[in-house]
N, C-alpha and C positions, 0 to 999 in steps of 0.2 A: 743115185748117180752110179754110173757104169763108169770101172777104168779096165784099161788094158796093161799088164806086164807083159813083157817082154825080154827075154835078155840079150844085154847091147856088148858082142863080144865075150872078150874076156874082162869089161871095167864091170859092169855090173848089170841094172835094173832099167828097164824104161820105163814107167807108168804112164799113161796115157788115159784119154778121157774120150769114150766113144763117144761120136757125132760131134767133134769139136773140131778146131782147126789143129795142126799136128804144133803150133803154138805155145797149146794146154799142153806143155811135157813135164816131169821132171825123172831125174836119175838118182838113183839110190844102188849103194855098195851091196845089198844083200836083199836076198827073195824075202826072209825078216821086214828089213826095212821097207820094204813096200807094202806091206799084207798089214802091216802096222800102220802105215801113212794112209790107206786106204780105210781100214775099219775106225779111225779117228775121227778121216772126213766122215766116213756115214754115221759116225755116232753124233756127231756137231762138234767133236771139241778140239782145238787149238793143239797141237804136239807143243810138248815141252823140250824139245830140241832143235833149238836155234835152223840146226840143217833141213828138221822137217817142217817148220813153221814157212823157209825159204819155199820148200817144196811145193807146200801147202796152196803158196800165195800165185806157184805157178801155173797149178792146176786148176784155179776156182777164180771166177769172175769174184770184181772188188765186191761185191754186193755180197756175194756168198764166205768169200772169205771174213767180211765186217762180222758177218752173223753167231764165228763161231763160237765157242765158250772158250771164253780165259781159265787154264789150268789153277785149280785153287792151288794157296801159298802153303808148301810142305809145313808142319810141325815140329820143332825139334824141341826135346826138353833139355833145357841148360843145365838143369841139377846133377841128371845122369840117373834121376831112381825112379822106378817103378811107384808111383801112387794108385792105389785101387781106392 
């Protein structure tokens, strides 16, 4: 997939989705945040922030968006120690 950045202003980011209708957009606070929302989609997987999952969902037809990988469930250890 091909997207386009842009910057909108002084608010932020425009990503765009070449050959699409200007529909496919979303906005992001920082060239970060796009370069990150964008290497996500081409990887397949799912952002784990809420902001960029919205993002995600405006950029990619339902079909594409269905396909992508759910972020697995972080680990935390409860005990706090180190087991090798």
């Amino acid at each position: 997939m091909e997207f386009i950045v842009k910057k909108d202003g002084c608010h932020g980011f425009v990503v765009t989705r070449k050959g699409y209708p200007k529909e496919y957009h979303a906005h992001t606070s920082t060239a970060n945040g796009a370069r990150t929302l964008i290497n996500l989609i081409n990887q397949g997987l799912l952002p784990r922030s809420v902001y960029l999952q919205g993002s995600a969902r405006r950029l990619l037809t339902n079909d594409e968006y269905q396909r992508l990988k759910r972020p697995k469930q972080k680990y935390y250890n409860t005990s706090g120690h180190n087991k090798r």
